[in-house]
C-alpha positions as CSV (number, residue, x, y, z in Angstrom):
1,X,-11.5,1.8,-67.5
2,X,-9.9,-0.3,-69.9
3,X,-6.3,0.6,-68.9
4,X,-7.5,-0.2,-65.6
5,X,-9.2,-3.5,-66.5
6,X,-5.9,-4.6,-68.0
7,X,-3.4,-4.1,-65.5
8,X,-5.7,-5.8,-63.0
9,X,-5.8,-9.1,-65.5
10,X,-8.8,-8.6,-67.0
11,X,-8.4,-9.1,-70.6
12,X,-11.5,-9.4,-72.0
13,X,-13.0,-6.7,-69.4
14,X,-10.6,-4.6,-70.8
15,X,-11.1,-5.2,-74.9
16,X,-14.5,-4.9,-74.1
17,X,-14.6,-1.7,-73.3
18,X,-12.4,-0.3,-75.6
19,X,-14.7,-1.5,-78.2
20,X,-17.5,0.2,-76.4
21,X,-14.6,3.3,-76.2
22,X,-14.2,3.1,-80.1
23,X,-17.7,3.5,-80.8
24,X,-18.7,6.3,-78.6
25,X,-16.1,8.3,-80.2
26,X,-14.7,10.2,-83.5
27,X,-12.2,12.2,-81.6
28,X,-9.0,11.4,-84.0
29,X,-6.5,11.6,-80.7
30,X,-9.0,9.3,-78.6
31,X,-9.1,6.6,-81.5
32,X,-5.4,6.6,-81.6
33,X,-5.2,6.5,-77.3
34,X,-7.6,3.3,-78.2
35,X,-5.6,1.7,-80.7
36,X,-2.4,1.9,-78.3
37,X,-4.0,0.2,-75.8
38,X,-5.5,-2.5,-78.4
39,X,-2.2,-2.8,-79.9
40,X,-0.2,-3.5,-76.4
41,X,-3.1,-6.1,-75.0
42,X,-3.0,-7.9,-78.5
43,X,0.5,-7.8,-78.4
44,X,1.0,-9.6,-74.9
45,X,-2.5,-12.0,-76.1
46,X,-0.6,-13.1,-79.5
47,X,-0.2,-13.6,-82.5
48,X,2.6,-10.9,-81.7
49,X,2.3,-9.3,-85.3
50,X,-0.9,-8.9,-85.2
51,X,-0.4,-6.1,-82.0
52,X,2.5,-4.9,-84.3
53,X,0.1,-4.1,-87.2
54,X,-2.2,-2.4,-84.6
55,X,0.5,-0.1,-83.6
56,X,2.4,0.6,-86.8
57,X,-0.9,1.5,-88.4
58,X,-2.0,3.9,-85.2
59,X,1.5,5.4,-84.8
60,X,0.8,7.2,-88.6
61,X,-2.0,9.0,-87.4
62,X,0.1,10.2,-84.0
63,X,1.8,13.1,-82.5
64,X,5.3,12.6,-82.4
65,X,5.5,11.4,-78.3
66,X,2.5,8.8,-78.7
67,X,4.2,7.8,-82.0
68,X,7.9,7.3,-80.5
69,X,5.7,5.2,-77.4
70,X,4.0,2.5,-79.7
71,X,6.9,2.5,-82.4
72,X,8.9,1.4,-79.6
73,X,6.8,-1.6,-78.6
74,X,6.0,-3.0,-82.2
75,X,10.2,-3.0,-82.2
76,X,9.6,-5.2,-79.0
77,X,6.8,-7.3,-81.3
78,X,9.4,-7.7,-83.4
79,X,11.8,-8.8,-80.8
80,X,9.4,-12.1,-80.0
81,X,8.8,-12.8,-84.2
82,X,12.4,-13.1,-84.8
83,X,12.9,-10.1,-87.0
84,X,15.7,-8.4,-86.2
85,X,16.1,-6.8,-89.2
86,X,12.4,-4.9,-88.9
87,X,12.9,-4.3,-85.6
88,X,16.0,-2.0,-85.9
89,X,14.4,-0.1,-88.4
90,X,11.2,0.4,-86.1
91,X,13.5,1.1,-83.5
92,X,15.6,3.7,-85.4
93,X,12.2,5.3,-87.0
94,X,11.1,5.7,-83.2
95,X,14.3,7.8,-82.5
96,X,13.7,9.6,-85.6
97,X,10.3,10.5,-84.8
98,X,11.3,12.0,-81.6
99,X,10.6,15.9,-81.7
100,X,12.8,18.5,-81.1
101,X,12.4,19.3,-77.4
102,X,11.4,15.5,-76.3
103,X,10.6,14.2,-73.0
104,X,12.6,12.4,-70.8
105,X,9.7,9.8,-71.7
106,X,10.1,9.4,-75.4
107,X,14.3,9.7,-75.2
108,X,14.0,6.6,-72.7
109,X,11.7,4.4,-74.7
110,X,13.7,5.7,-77.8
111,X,16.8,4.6,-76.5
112,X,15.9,1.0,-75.3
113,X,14.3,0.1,-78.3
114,X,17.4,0.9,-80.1
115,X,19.6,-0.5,-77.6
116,X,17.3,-4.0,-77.6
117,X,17.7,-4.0,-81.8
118,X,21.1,-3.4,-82.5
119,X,22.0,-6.2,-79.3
120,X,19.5,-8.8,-81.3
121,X,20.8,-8.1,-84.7
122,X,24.3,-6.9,-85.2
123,X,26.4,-3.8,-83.2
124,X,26.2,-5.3,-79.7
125,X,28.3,-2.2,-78.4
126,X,26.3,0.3,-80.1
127,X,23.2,-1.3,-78.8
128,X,25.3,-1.3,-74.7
129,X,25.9,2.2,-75.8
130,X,21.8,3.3,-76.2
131,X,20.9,1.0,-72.8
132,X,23.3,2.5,-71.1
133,X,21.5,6.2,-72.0
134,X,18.7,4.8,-71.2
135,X,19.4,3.4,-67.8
136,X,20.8,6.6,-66.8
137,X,17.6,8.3,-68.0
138,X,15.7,6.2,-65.8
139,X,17.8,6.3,-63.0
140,X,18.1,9.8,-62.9
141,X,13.7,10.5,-63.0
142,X,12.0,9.3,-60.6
143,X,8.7,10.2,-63.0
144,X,10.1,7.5,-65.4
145,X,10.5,4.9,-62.5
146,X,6.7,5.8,-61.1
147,X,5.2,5.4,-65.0
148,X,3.3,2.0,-64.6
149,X,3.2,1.6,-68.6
150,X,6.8,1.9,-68.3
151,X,7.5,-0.9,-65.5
152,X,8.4,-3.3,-67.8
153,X,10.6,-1.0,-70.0
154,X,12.7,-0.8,-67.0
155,X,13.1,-4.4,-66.5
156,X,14.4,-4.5,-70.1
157,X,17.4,-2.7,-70.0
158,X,19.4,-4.6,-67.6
159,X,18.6,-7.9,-68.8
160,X,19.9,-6.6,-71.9
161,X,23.1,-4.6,-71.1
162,X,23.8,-7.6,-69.1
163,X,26.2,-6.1,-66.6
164,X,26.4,-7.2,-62.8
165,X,26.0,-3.9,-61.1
166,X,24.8,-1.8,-63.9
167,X,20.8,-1.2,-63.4
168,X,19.9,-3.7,-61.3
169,X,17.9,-1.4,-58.9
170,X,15.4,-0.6,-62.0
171,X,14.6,-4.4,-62.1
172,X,14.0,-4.8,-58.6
173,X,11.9,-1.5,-58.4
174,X,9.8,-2.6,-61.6
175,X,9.0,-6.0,-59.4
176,X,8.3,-4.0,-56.0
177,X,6.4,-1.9,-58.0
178,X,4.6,-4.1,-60.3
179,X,3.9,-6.0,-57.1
180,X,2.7,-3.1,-54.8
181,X,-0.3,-2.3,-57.3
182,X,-1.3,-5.1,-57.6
183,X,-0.7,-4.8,-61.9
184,X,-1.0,-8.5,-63.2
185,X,-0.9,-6.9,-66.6
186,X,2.4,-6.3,-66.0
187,X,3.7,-8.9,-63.3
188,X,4.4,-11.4,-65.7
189,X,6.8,-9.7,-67.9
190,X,8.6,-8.2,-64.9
191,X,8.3,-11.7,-63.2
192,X,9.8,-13.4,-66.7
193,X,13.0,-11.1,-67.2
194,X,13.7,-11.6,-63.6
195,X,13.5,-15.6,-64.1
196,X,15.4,-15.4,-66.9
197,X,17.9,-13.3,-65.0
198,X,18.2,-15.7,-61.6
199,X,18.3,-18.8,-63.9
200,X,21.9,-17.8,-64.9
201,X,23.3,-17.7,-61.2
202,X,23.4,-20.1,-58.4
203,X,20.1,-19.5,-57.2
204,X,17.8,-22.1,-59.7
205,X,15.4,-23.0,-57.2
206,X,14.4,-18.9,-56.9
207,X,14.1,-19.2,-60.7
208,X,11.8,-21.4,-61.1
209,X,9.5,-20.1,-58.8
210,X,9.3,-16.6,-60.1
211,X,9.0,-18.4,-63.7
212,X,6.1,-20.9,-61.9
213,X,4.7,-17.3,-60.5
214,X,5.0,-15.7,-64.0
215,X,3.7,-18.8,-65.8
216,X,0.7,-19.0,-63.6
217,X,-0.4,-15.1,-64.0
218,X,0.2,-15.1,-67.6
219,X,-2.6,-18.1,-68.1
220,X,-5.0,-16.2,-65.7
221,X,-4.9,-12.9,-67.5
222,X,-4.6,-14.5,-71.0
223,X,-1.3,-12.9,-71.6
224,X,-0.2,-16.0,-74.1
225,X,3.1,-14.3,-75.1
226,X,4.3,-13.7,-71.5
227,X,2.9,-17.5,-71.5
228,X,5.3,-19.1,-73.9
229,X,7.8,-16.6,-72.4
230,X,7.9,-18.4,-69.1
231,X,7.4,-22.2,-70.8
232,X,10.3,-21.7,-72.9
233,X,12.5,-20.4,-69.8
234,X,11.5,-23.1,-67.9
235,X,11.9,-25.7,-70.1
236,X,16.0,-24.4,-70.6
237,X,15.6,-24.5,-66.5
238,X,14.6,-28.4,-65.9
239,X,17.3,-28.8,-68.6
240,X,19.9,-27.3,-66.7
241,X,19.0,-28.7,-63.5
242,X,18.6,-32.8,-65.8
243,X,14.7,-33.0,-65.4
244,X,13.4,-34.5,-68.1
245,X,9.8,-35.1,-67.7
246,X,9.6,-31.8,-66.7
247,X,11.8,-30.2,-69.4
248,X,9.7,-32.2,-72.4
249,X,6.4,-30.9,-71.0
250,X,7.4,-27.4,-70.6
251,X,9.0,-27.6,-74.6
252,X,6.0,-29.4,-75.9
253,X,3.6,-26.7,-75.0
254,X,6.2,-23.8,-75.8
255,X,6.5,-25.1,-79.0
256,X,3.1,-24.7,-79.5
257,X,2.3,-21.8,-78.9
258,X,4.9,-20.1,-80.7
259,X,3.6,-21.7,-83.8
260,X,0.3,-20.4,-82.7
261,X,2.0,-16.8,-81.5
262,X,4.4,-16.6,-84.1
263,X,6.8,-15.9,-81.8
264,X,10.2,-17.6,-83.7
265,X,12.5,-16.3,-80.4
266,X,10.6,-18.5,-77.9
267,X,11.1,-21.3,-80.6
268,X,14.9,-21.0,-80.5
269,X,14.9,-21.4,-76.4
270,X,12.9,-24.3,-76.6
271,X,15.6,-26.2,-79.3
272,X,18.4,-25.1,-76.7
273,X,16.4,-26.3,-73.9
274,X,16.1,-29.9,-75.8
275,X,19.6,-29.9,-77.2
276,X,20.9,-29.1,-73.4
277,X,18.8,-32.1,-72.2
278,X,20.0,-34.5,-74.3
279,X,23.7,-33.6,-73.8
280,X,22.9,-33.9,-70.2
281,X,21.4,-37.3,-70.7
282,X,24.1,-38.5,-73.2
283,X,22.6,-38.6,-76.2
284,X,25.1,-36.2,-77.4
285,X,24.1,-37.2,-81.1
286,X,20.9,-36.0,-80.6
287,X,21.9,-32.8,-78.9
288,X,24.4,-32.2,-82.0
289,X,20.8,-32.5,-83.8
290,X,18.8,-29.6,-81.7
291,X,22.1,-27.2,-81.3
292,X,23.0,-27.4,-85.7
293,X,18.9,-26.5,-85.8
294,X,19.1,-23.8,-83.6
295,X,22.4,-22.3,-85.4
296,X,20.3,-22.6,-88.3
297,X,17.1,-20.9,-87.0
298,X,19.9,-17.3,-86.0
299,X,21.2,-17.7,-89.8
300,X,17.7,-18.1,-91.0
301,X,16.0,-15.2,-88.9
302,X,19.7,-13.4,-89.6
303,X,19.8,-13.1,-85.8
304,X,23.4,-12.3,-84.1
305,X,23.0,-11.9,-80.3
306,X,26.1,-14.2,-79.1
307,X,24.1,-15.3,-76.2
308,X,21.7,-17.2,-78.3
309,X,24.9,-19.0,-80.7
310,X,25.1,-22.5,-79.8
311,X,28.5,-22.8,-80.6
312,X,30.4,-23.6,-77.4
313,X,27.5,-26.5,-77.0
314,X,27.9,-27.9,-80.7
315,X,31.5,-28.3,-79.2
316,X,30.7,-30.0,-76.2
317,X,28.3,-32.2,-78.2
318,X,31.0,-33.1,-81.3
């Protein structure tokens, strides 16, 4: 019922009952089932870690399948915070986990999270190397493409191998999919990597809808890091496309919320969303300003995805 609550957008229906779940039972295996649910929904509610410390703590006490599962998304916790350097090792202790005869399941999840780490924080072509497995997984079982908690998982991969006409069909089957069950617990993550995706082609005006679409089913089902998710994209959006009023609003309440959230990734779109306004506006001083703090905010957070660098702006700024 709670499972259910949640991917119809019921948030509170659905921590509600798991409480009332918790208490009904001693069952070891059914107390971790519950804590893997609790630790996804307070993932996507924020503050990120505090999802992360659900899971880490409920993956001890699991078999090795459940385990590989919710090591996988604390990685992806991780992923928002701005720790690289934790999330590979999640990531790699997920593979490490895996048992000897695994599922398709657990090699997939496995894979991505591994793929997703080494991308953020250091061997980019080892980390194309573990998507790629993993797309080819995915697009070789259809029981991986019909696995609801998985949707989003297959949205991932793409976005991350970042390859024209490498995966592409998993992203639009997560959205069909997402979409033809009606699972707004999943929508706006799906929705969000598919902004993020259109935002870098000619098609900006289909971006910001799905963001606006995201944005506006992430409030309603209290999903605050799919929230700040779609805020920060946006904001990067009305920058590209010179609206300022728009761009500022969007920032402001990012910024926000990832102090709130803790999520330091969001925070680094928002100062390349402001430093791209300005240097559309002119002010290229104060654009030099926002692209030097964002290079600072990868050294801090020791994070090395060249997507994120600033560099070739800093150039255009100077």
């Amino acid at each position: 019922g709670a499972e259910a609550g949640w991917l119809a957008g019921l948030a509170d229906r659905a921590v509600g009952l798991l409480d009332e779940a918790r208490a009904a039972t001693s069952d070891p295996g059914t107390l971790v089932e519950i804590d893997q649910l609790a630790g996804h929904i307070a993932t996507r509610r924020g503050p990120v870690m505090r999802g992360h410390a659900i899971l880490i703590a409920a993956a001890e006490r699991a078999d090795p399948e459940r385990a590989v599962a919710m090591l996988a998304e604390a990685a992806a916790a991780c992923f928002y915070a701005g720790r690289p350097a934790e999330m590979l090792s999640l990531a790699e202790r997920a593979r490490g986990v895996l048992p000897d005869n695994p599922s398709m399941r657990a090699r997939f999840l496995a894979a991505t999270a591994v793929g997703m780490a080494r991308i953020v924080g250091g061997d980019a072509a080892a980390g194309a190397e573990a998507i790629h497995e993993a797309i080819a997984l995915a697009e070789s079982s259809a029981e991986l493409r019909d696995d609801h908690q998985l949707l989003p998982w297959l949205a991932v991969g793409p976005i991350f191998l970042r390859e024209a006409g490498v995966g592409r069909l998993l992203l639009e089957h997560a959205l069909r999919t997402a979409r033809a069950r009606a699972a707004v617990g999943t929508l706006p993550f799906v929705l969000n990597l598919l902004a993020r995706d259109q935002a870098t082609t000619d098609r900006p005006a289909v971006a910001e809808a799905t963001y606006r679409e995201a944005i506006d089913l992430a409030r309603e089902s209290d999903q605050q890091t799919q929230l700040v998710f779609g805020l920060a994209g946006l904001a990067w959006l009305h920058a590209r496309r010179g609206r300022e009023q728009e761009c500022r609003a969007c920032a402001a309440e990012a910024m926000r919320l990832c102090q709130e959230l803790g999520t330091r990734l969001h925070e680094i779109w928002v100062t390349a969303a402001l430093g791209e306004l300005e240097l559309a506006l002119g002010n290229t001083a104060r654009a030099a300003e926002h692209f030097e703090h964002q290079r600072q905010l990868l050294l801090d957070l020791a994070i090395t995805d060249v997507d994120l660098s600033p560099a070739a702006d800093l150039v255009d700024a100077y």
